[in-house]
C-alpha positions as CSV (number, residue, x, y, z in Angstrom):
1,X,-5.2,20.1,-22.6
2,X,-7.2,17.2,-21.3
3,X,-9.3,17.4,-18.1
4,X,-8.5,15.5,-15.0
5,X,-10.4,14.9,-12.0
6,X,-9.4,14.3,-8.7
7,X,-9.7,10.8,-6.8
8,X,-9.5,9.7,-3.4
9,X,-9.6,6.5,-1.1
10,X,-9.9,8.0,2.0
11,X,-11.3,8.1,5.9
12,X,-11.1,6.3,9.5
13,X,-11.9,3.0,9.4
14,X,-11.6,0.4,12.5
15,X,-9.9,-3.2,11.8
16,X,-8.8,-6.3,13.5
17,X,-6.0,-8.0,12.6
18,X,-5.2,-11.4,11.0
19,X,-1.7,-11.5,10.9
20,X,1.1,-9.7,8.9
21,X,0.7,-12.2,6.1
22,X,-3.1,-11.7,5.8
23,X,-3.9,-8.3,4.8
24,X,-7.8,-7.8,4.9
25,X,-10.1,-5.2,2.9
26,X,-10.1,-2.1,5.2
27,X,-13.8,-1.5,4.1
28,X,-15.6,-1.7,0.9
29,X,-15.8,1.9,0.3
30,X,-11.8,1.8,0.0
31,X,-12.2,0.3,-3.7
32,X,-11.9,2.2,-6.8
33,X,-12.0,0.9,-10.1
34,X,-10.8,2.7,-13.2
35,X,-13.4,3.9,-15.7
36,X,-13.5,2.2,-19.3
37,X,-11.1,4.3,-21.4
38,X,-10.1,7.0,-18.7
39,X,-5.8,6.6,-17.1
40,X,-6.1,7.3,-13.7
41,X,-2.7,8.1,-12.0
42,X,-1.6,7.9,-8.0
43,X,-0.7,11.1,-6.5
44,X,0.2,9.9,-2.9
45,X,-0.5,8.3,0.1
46,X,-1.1,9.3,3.6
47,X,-1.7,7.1,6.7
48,X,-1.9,7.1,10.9
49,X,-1.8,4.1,12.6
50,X,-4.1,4.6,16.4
51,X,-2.2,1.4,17.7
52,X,0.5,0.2,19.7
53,X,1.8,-2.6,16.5
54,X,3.3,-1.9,13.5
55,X,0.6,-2.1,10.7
56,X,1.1,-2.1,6.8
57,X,-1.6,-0.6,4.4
58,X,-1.3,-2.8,1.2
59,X,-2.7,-1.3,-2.1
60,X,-3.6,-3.8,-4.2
61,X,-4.3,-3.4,-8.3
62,X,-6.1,-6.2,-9.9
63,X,-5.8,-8.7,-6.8
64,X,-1.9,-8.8,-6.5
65,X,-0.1,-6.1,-4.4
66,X,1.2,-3.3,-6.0
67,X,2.5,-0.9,-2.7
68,X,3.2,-1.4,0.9
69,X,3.0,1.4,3.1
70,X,4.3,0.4,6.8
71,X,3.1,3.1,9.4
72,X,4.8,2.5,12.7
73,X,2.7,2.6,16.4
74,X,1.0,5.2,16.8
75,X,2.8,7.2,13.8
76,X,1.8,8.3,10.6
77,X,3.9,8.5,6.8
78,X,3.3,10.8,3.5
79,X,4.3,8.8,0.6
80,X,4.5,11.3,-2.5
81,X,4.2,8.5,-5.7
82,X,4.3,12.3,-8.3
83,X,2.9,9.8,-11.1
84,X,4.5,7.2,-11.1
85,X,2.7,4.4,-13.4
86,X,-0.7,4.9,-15.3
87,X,-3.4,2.8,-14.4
88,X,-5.5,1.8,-17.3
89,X,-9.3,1.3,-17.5
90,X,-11.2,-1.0,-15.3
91,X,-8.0,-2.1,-13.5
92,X,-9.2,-2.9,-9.8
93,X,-7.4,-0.6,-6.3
94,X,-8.4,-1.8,-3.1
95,X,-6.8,-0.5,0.0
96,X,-6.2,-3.7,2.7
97,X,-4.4,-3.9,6.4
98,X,-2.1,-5.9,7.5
99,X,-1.6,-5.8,11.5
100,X,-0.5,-8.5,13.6
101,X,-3.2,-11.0,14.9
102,X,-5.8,-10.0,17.1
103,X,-4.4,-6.1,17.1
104,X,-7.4,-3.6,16.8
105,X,-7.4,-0.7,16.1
106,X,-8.0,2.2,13.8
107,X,-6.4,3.9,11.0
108,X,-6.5,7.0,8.8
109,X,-5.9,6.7,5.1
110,X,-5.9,8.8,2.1
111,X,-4.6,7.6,-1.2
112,X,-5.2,10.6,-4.0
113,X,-5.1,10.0,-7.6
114,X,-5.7,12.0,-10.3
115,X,-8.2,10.2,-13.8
116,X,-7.6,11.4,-16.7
């Protein structure tokens, strides 16, 4: 039986936007990077959106987008991904927003994986 350990990108973070086109790093905290040797799998993703716009939380692996996760105004979603693809060591998740230009705002984010 091999061990796993939880992971999570996750918290309140403020952001401005730059356009629907232009997702931006949320914060720096909101990057994770698979260890040498170690799979690290997602779990799921949950998000609320504090504004009056449409915003889209973009999880990107490696640089390129790998998941969009829309949350309407003032809404939330729950996205269960149940292991879906394995991410292999020292591939690269950040968590960016993309919100209309000049929105502000804050949103809630929690992306769980589990490394194995």
């Amino acid at each position: 039986m091999a061990h796993s350990t939880p992971r999570f990108l996750q918290g309140t973070y403020t952001f401005e936007g730059r356009g629907l086109l232009k997702p931006d790093l949320l914060d720096p905290a909101l990057t994770y990077v698979v260890p040498t040797g170690a799979v690290t799998q997602p779990v799921y993703f949950r998000g609320g959106n504090g504004t009056d716009e449409l915003v889209t939380i973009v999880l990107l692996r490696d640089g390129f987008p790998m998941r969009y996760f829309p949350i309407g105004a003032k809404g939330s979603t729950h996205v269960p991904l149940r292991v879906v693809e394995d991410l292999l060591g020292d591939t690269r998740l950040e968590l960016h927003v993309a919100a209309p230009e000049g929105t502000t705002g804050t949103v809630v984010v929690d992306l769980g994986m589990v490394e194995v």
